[in-house]
C-alpha positions as CSV (number, residue, x, y, z in Angstrom):
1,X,18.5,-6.7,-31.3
2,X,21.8,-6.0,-28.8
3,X,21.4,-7.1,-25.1
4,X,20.5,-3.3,-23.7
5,X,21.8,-4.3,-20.5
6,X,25.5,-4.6,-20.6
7,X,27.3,-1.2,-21.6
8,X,26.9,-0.6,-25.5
9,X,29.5,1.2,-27.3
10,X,29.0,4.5,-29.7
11,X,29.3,2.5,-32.4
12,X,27.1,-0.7,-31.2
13,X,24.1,1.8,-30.0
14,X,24.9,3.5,-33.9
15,X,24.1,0.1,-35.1
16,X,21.7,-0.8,-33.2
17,X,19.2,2.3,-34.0
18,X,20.0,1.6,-37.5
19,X,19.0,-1.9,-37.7
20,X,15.9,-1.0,-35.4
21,X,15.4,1.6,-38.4
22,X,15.5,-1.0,-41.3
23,X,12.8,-3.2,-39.3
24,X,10.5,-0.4,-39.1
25,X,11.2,0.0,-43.0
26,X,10.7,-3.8,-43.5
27,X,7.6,-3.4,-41.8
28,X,5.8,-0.6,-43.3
29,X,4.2,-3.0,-45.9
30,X,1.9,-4.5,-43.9
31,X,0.9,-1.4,-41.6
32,X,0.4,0.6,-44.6
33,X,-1.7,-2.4,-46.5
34,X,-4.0,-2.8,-42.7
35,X,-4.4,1.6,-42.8
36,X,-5.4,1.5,-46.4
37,X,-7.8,-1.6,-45.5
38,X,-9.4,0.7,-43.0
39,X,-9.5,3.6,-45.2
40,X,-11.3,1.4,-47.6
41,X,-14.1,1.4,-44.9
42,X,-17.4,2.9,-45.6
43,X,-18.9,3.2,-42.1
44,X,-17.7,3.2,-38.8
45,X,-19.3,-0.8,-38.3
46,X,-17.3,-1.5,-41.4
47,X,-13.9,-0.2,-39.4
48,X,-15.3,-1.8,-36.3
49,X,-15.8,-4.8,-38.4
50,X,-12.4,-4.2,-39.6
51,X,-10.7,-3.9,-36.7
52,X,-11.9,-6.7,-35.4
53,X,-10.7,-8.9,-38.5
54,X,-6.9,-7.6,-37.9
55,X,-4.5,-11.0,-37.5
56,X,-2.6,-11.4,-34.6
57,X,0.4,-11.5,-37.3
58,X,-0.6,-7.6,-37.7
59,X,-0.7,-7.0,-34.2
60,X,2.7,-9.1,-33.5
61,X,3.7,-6.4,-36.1
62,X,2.6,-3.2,-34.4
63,X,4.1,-4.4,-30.7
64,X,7.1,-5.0,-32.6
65,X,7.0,-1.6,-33.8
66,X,6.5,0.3,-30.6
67,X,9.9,-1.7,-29.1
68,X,11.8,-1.0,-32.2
69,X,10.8,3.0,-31.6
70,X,11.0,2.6,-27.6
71,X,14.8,0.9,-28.7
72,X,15.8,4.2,-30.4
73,X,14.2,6.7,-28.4
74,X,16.0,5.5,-25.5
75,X,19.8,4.9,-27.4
76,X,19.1,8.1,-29.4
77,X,18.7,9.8,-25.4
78,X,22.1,8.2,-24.2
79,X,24.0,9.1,-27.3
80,X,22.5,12.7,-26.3
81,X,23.4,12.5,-23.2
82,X,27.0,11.6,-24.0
83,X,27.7,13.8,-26.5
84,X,26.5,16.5,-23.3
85,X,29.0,15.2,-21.4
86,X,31.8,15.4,-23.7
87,X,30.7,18.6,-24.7
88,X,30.6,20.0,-20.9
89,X,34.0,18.5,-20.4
90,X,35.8,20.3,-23.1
C-alpha cells in the first residue's frame, strides 16, 4: 500500500482504494471458509471450541482486512472532501 503520509494525488488515492479492493477480494476465501466453519457448529462449545482453533494466519487475515477498509474509508473521505471543494469553488 502507498505511504498515506505525503500528499497523494486523485489518481494515486484512485489506485490505491482499488488495490485495497482487490485484497479484500483476494481475501474473501479464507474468511468465508473460517464463517462456514463456524456455521458448521452444532453448539455454542462447538463455536467456542472453534473460535478458539482459528490460526493466527486467519487472524493476520482479518487485521489485514480492517486496515484495508480503514485505507478506503479514509481516501474515499478526502476524495469527498475535494470533490466539495471544487464543487464550492465553481
Amino acid at each position: 500500500m502507498a505511504d498515506i503520509n505525503r500528499e497523494m494525488t486523485r489518481e494515486e488515492m484512485e489506485a490505491e482504494i482499488r488495490a485495497c479492493k482487490a485484497l479484500l477480494n483476494e481475501s474473501d476465501h479464507e474468511i468465508i471458509q473460517t464463517l462456514e466453519g463456524i456455521c458448521d457448529c452444532t453448539s455454542a462449545t462447538g463455536i467456542i471450541s472453534f473460535l478458539k482453533s482459528i490460526t493466527d494466519d486467519v487472524k493476520e487475515i482479518i487485521v489485514k482486512r480492517r486496515s484495508y477498509r480503514q485505507t478506503i474509508i479514509n481516501l474515499e473521505a478526502q476524495l469527498n472532501s475535494e470533490t466539495a471543494t471544487q464543487d464550492a469553488e465553481v
